[in-house]
Structures are given as C-alpha cells and as structure tokens.
C-alpha positions as semicolon CSV with decimal commas, in nm:
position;residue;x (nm);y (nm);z (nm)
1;X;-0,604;1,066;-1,526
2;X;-0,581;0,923;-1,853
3;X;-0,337;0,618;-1,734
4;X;-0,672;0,558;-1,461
5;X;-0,912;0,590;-1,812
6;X;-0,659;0,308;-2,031
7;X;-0,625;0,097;-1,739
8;X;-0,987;0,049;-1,732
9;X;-1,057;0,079;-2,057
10;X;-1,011;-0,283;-2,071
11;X;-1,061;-0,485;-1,728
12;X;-0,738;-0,587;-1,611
13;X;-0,716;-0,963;-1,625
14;X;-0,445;-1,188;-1,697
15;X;-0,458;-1,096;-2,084
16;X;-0,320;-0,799;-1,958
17;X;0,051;-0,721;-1,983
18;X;0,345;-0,692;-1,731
19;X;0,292;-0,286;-1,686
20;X;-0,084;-0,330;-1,593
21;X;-0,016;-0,573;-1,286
22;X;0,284;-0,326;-1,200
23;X;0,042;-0,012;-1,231
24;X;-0,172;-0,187;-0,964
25;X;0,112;-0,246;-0,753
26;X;0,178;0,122;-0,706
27;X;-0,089;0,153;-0,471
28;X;0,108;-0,095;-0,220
29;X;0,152;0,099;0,072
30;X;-0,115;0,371;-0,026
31;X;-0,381;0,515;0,136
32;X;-0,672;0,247;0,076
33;X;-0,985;0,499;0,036
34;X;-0,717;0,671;-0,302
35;X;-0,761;0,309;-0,383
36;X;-1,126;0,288;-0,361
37;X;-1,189;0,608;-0,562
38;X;-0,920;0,465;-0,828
39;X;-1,090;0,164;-0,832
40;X;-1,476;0,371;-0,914
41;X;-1,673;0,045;-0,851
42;X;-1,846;-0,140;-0,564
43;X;-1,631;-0,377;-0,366
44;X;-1,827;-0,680;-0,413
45;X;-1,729;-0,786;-0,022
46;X;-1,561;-0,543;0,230
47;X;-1,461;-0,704;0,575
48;X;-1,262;-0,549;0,869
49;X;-1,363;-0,842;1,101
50;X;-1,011;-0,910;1,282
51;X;-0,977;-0,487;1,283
52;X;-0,825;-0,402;0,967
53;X;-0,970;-0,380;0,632
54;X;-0,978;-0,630;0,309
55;X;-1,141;-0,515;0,002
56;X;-1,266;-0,765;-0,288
57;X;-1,323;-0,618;-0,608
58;X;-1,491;-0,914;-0,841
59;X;-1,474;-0,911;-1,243
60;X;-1,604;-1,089;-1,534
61;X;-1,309;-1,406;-1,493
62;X;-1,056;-1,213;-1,227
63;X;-1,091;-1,079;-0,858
64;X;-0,854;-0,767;-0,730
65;X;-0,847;-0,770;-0,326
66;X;-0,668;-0,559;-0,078
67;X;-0,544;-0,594;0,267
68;X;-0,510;-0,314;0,507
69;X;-0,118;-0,331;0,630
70;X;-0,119;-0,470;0,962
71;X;-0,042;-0,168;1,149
72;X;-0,397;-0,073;1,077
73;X;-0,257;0,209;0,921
74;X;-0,523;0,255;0,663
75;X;-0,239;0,196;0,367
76;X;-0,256;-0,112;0,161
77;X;-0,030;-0,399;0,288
78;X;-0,082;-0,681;0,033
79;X;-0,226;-0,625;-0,292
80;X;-0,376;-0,957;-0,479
81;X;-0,497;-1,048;-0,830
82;X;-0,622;-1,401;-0,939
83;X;-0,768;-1,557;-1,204
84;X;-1,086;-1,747;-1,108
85;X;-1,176;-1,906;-1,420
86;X;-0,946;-2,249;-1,434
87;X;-0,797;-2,278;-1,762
88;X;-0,453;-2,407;-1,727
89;X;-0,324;-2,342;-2,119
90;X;-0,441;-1,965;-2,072
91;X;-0,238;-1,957;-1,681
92;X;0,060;-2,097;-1,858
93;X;0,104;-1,904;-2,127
94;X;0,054;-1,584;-1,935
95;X;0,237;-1,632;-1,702
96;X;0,512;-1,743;-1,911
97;X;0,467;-1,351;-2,049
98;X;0,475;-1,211;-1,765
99;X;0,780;-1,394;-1,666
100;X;0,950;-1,270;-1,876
101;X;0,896;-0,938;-1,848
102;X;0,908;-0,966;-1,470
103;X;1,257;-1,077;-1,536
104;X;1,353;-0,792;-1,819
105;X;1,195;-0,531;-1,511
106;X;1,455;-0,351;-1,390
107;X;1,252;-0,247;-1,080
108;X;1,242;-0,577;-0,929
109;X;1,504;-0,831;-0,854
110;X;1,454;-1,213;-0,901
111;X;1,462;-1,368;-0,613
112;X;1,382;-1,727;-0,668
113;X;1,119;-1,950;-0,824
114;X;0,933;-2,234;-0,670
115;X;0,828;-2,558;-0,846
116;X;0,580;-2,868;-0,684
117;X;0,409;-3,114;-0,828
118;X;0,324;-3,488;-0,662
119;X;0,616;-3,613;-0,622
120;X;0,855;-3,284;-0,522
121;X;0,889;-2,952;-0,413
122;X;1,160;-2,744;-0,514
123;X;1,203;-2,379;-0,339
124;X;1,541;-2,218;-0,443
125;X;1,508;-2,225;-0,804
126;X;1,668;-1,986;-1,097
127;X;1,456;-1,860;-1,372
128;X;1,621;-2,129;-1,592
129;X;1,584;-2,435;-1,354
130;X;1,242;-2,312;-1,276
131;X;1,141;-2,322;-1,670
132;X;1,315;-2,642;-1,712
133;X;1,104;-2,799;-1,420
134;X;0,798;-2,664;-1,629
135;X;0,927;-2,804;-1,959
136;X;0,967;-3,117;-1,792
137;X;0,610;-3,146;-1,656
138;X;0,374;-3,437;-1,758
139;X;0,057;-3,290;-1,635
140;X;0,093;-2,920;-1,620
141;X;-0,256;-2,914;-1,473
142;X;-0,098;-3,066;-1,157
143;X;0,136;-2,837;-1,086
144;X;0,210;-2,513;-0,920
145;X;0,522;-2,258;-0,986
146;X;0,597;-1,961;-0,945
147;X;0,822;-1,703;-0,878
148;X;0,898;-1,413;-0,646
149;X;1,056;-1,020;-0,670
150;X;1,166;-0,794;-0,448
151;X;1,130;-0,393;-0,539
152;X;1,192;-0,138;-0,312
153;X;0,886;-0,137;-0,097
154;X;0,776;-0,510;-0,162
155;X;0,829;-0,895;-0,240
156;X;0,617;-0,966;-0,592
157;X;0,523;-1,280;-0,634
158;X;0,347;-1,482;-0,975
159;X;0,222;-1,788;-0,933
160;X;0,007;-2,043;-1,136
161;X;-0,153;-2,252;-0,946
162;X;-0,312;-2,571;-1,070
163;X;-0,427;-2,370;-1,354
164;X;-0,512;-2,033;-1,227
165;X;-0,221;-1,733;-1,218
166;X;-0,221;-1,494;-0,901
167;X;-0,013;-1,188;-0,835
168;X;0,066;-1,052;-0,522
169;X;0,242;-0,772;-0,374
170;X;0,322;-0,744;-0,013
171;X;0,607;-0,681;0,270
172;X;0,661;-1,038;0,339
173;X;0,845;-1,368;0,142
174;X;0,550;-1,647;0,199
175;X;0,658;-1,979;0,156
C-alpha cells in the first residue's frame, strides 16, 4: 500500500524516474478493474467501441491509457504514458535519463533504437549509434528516437517524439 501512496504522492510524469514508469508496467497483463482501483481516479474517457476496453487517465501535462489485450480477456495488453505538453529540451533530457537507466535495468534487454529525422530513418541502431545520431542532430525538435526492451512478458519501448516522450508496454515490436 504504501508503494500505491509514494507513487501518487507526486503525479507520475516524465520528471519521474526509471522505477516509476517500470512500477506502472507491472500491471501489463493484469486484471484491468485492479488497475482502475490502483489508479483511484475517474478515467477521463473509457471506450470499448471495437469490443474491448481502453482506459484514458488525463493529468496536469501527462495522459496514462490502457488497452484491454486483444483476447478480450479483461487483462491489460498495452500500457501507454505520454507527455502532452511539447517541450522538446524537457523530452530530451528525460529521456536521456531514462535511457540510461533503461539500459543499467537488468530486467529488460536492449533491443534496438530507432532514429528519423527529414532526410533518414535508421531502425537497427545500438545504444551508442542511436546517441550519436542524437548528438549529431541540427534541429532536435525535428526528430524522433527511440528505443525498445524486451522483459519477460513485454517489448518496452521510449520514444521522444518531436518533442514529447511516450512509454509503452505491450506484447508486440511496432515499427
């Protein structure tokens, strides 16, 4: 209970460390209505039009959604986090953080990091080739990267995307 209490003393947003966006992603594969009660606050849209359920939860400059796995199951098949506020300094630097620590996690394994920007798209990249591509920017505002995990149960993935991060957890490697 008091790891629920902590978590939520502060809203989780992307000022947040490594170990909060992890302690969401134990709920992957969950029973959605533990996540609900977890969670202790109105979804701001619920929707279950094509038969299985997605959840929005909306904060003060992030959204947390769920999607029921498509066995209609009622257990969580892709959990997502975004930033909605654009601010491509604050993206950045977070998710150069969490980067890292993604990387020091010994619960996940790298599994490759993916660079575009006009003029290329790169989709096989190591941790190093993927910061060099960043380094090597000219308008970092332009650009999306990320990089993806896999854990036991699911493919992690952090991206930045023209200056806002998302996390996701799921079953599937999206391109």
């Amino acid at each position: 209970m008091l790891k629920y209490i902590v978590l939520f003393a502060f809203p989780l947003c992307f000022g947040q460390e490594h170990k909060d966006l992890m302690y969401y992603s134990g709920f992957y594969n969950k029973n959605i209505d533990e996540f609900m009660t977890f969670m202790n606050v109105k979804p701001a849209a619920l929707d279950s039009s094509n038969g299985l359920r997605q959840i929005v939860y909306e904060f003060e400059d992030y959204n947390v959604g769920i999607e029921e796995h498509p066995s209609g199951n009622d257990r969580i098949g892709e959990i997502y986090i975004f930033q909605t506020e654009h601010n491509e300094n604050r993206a950045a630097t977070r998710w150069k953080k969490i980067f890292e620590a993604m990387n020091a996690d010994e619960s996940v394994v790298y599994m490759r990091g993916i660079f575009q920007d006009d003029s290329k798209k790169q989709n096989f990249l190591t941790p190093s080739e993927l910061i060099s591509h960043l380094d090597a920017a000219s308008d970092p505002a332009n650009v999306s990267y990320g990089a993806i995990y896999k854990g036991d149960e699911a493919y992690y993935s952090l991206f930045a995307v023209k200056g806002k991060l998302v996390f996701t957890v799921n079953g599937k490697i999206r391109n």
